[in-house]
C-alpha atoms as one frame of an Amber mdcrd trajectory, in Angstrom:
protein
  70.936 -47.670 -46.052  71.174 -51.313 -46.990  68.117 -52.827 -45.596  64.656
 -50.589 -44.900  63.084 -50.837 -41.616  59.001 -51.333 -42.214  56.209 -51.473
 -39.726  52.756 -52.367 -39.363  50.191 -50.591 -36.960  47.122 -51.369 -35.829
  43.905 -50.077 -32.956  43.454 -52.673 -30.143  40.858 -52.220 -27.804  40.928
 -52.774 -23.932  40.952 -56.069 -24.401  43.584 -56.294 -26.834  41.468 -57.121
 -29.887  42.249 -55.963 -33.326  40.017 -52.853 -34.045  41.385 -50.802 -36.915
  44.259 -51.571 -39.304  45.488 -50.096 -42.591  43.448 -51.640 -44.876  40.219
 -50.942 -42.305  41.234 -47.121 -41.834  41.112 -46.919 -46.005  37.837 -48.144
 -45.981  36.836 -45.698 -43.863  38.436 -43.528 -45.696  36.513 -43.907 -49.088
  33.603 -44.012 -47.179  33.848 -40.935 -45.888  35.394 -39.933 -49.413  32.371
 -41.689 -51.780  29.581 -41.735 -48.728  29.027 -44.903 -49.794  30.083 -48.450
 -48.126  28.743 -49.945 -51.265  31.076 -47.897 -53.734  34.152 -48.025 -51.237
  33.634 -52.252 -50.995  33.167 -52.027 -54.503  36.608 -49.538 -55.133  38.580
 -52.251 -52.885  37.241 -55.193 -54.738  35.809 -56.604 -51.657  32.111 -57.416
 -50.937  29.606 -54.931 -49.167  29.086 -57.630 -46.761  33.080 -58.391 -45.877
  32.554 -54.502 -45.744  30.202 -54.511 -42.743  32.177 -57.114 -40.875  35.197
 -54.703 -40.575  33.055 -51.888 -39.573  30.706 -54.357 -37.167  34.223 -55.485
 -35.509  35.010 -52.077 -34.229  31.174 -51.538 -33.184  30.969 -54.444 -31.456
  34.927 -53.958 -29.865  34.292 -50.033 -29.278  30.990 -50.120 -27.913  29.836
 -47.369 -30.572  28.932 -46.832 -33.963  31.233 -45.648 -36.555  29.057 -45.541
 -39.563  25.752 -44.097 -39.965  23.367 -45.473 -43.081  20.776 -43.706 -44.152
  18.363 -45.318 -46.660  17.798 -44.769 -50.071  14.709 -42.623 -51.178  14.280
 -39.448 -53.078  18.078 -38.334 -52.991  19.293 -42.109 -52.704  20.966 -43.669
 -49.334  24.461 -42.303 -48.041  26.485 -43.724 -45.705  29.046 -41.236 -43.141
  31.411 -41.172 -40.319  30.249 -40.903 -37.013  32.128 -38.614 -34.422  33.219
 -41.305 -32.972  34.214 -42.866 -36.520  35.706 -39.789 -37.171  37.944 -39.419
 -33.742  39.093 -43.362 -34.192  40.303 -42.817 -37.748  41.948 -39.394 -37.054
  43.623 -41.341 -34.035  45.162 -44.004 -36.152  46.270 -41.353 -39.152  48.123
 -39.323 -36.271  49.866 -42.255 -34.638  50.737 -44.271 -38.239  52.385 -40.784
 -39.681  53.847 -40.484 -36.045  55.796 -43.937 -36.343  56.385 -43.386 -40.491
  58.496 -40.338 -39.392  60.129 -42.212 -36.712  61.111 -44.640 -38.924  62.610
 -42.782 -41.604  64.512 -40.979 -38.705  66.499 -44.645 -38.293
């Protein structure tokens, strides 16, 4: 083939507001990975706080939290998915490698 067909996915809610995207599901992803939204902010070269907003927008949009914090201490802070964190993030894997197949079907 010629030409390459290419997509881009995202999450909306409801409302049809932007939840999750690619580059918002790999953050997730190295958080879960590192437990850390520091470290993964840090591994994308973006800031802790630009961090927060992306995880804040889906909050706010899903009515739920996706990322617990716990603070530092003893052992140190860690950050983790939520169930709900979890469930969103599985959702969009499933459906992206859904549509990837799909397309190299064409």
């Amino acid at each position: 083939m010629e030409h390459v067909p290419k997509f881009k996915m995202w999450i909306e809610d409801k409302e049809k507001k932007y939840m999750l995207g690619n580059g918002t599901a790999d953050l997730l992803l190295k958080i879960k990975e590192l437990k850390s939204i520091a470290e993964a902010a840090s591994f994308f070269n973006i800031s802790y706080a630009h961090a927060w907003r992306k995880i804040r927008t889906i909050e706010k949009s899903a009515g739920k939290e996706i990322v617990s914090k716990t603070r530092g201490g003893k052992g140190g802070g860690h950050s983790e998915l939520t169930p709900f964190g979890e469930k969103i993030l599985s959702e969009y894997i499933t459906a992206k490698k859904t549509l990837e197949k799909c397309v190299e079907d064409l």
